[in-house]
C-alpha positions as CSV (number, residue, x, y, z in Angstrom):
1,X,24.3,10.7,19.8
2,X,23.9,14.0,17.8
3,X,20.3,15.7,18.0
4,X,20.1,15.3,13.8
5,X,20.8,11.5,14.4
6,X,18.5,11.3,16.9
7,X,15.6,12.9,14.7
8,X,16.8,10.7,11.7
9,X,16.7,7.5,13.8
10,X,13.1,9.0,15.0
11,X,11.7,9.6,12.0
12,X,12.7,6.4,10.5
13,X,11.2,4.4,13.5
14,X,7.9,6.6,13.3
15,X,7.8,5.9,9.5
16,X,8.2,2.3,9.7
17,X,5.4,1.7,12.6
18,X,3.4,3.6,10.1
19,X,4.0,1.5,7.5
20,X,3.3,-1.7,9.9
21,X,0.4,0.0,11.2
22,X,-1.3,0.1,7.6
23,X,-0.2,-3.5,6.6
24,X,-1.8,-5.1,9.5
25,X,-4.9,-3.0,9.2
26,X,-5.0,-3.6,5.4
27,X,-4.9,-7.8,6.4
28,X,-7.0,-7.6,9.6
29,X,-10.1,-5.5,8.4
30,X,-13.1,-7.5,6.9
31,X,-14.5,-3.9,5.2
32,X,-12.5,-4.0,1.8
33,X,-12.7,0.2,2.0
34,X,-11.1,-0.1,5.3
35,X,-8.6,-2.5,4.3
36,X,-7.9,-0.5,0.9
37,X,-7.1,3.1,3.0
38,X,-4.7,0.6,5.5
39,X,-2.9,-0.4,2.6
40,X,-2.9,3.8,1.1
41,X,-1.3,4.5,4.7
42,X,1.2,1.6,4.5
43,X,2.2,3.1,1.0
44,X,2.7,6.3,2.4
45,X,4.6,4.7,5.5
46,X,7.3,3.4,2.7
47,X,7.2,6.4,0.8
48,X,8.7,8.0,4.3
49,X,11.1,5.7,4.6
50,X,12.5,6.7,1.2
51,X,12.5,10.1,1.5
52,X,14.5,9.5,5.1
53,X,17.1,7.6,3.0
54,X,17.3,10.2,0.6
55,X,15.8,8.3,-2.3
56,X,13.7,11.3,-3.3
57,X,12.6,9.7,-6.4
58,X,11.8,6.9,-5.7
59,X,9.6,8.1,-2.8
60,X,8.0,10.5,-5.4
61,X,7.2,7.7,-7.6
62,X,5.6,5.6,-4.6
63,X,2.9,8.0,-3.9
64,X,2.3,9.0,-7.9
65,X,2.0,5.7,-8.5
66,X,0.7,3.5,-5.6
67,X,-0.6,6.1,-3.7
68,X,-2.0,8.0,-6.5
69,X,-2.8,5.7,-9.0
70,X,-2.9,2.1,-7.4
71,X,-5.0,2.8,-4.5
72,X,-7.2,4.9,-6.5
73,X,-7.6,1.7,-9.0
74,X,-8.4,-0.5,-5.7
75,X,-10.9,2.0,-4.4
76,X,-12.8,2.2,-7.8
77,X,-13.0,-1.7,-8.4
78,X,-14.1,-1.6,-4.6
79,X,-16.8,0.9,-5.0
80,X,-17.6,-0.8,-8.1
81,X,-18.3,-4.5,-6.6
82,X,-21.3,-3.2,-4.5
83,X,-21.6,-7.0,-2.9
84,X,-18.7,-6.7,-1.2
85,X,-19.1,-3.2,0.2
86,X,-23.1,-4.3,1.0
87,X,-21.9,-7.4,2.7
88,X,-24.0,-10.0,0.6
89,X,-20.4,-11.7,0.5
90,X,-18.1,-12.4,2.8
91,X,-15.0,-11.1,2.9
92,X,-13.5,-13.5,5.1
93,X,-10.9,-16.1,3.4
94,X,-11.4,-19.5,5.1
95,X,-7.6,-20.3,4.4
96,X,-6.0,-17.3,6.8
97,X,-4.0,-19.7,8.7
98,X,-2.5,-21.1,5.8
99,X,-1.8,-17.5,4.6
100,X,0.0,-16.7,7.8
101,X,2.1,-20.0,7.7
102,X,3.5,-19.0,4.6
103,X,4.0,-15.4,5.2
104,X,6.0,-16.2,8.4
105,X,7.8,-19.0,6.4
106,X,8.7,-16.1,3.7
107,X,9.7,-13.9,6.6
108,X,11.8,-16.2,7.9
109,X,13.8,-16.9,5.0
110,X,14.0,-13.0,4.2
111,X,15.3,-12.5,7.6
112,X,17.8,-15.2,7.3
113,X,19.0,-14.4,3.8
114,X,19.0,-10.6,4.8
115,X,21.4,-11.3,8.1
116,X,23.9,-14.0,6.4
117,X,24.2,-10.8,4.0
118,X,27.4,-9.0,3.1
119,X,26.3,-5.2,3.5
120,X,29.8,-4.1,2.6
121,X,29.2,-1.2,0.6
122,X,32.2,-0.6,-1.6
123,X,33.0,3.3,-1.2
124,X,34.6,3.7,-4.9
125,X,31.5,2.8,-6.7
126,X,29.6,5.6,-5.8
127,X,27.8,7.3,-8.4
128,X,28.4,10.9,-8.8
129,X,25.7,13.1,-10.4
130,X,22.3,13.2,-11.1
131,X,20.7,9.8,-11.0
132,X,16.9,10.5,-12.8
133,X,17.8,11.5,-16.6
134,X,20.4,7.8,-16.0
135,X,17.6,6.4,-15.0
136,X,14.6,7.9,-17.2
137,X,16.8,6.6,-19.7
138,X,16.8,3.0,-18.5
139,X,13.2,2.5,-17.8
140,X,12.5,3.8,-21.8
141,X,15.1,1.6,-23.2
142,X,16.6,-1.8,-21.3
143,X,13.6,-2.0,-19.2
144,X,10.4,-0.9,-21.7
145,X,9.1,-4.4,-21.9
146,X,8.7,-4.4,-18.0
147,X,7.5,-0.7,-17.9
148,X,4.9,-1.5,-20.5
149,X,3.9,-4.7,-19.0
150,X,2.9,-2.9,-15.8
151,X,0.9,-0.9,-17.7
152,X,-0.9,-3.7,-19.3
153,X,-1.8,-5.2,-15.5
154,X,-2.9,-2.3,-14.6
155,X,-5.4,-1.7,-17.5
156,X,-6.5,-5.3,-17.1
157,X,-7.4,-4.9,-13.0
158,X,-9.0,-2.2,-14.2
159,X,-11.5,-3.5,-16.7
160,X,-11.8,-6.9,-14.9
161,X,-13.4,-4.7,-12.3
162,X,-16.0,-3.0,-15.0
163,X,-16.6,-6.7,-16.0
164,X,-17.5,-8.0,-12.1
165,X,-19.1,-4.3,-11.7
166,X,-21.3,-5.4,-14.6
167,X,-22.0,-9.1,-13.7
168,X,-22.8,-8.1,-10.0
169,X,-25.8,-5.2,-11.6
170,X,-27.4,-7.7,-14.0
C-alpha cells in the first residue's frame, strides 16, 4: 500500500467517524443547540467525504447550503423558541424506541439493497469535461420545479419559526 493510498484511506475513515460522531450527538443530546451544532459537524463530516472523492462541488454546495444556510435556519428557529432552550418543555420524544426500530429496519434494507448491488462502473461512459456549467444548466431548466420547491420549504421553516417565536412571547 502506497503512502497517498494510505492518507486517502485515512482521511476518508477520519471524515466518516466525523460524520458519525455528529449524527449520534445530534440524536442523543436533549439541548436542541447542542443537538443543532452535532448535526453542523455531521454536515461538515460529509462535506469531507466529497471533497475526498473528488466531488468538489458538491462538497462546496454542502457547506453553502446546509452548513451555511440550513444550520443557520435551525439555530435561528432554536434561538427563537425560548421554551425549548429554557427547558419549560421537554425535549425528550416518548417514542425513541420506535424511532430506532425503524431506523435500524431502514438500515437494514439500505445495507442489503447496497450489497446485492451491481457497482460495475462501465469505463466508456465517463464524462469528459467540465461538469458545473452541464449541471448549472440542469438545475435552471429540467430540474427548476424541484430547485424552487426547496426554496419554498425553506421559507416556510423559516416563518413557521417566527409564528411559534410569536405564540411562545404572547
Amino acid at each position: 500500500m502506497t503512502t497517498q493510498l494510505f492518507l486517502s484511506n485515512l482521511g476518508f475513515f477520519v471524515m466518516g467517524v466525523l460524520a458519525v460522531a455528529g449524527a449520534l450527538i445530534a440524536v442523543s443530546q436533549q439541548n436542541l443547540l447542542r443537538a443543532a451544532l452535532g448535526l453542523i459537524l455531521a454536515f461538515l463530516g460529509v462535506a469531507g467525504i466529497y471533497f475526498m472523492l473528488e466531488a468538489e462541488f458538491v462538497g462546496v454546495v454542502q457547506i453553502l447550503i446546509y452548513v451555511g444556510a440550513i444550520s443557520v435556519l435551525i439555530l435561528f428557529a432554536v434561538m427563537l423558541t425560548r421554551g425549548l432552550m429554557q427547558g419549560r418543555n421537554s425535549a425528550h420524544n416518548t417514542q425513541w424506541m420506535a424511532a430506532a426500530g425503524i431506523a435500524l429496519l431502514l438500515f437494514t434494507i439500505l445495507a442489503a439493497v447496497s450489497l446485492g448491488a451491481n457497482w460495475h462502473i462501465d469505463a466508456s461512459r465517463t464524462t469528459v469535461g467540465d461538469m458545473i456549467p452541464k449541471l448549472g444548466t440542469e438545475l435552471l431548466t429540467t430540474y427548476l420545479l424541484p430547485f424552487e420547491a426547496i426554496s419554498l420549504l425553506l421559507l416556510a421553516a423559516l416563518v413557521g419559526a417566527i409564528v411559534i417565536a410569536r405564540e411562545e412571547n404572547q
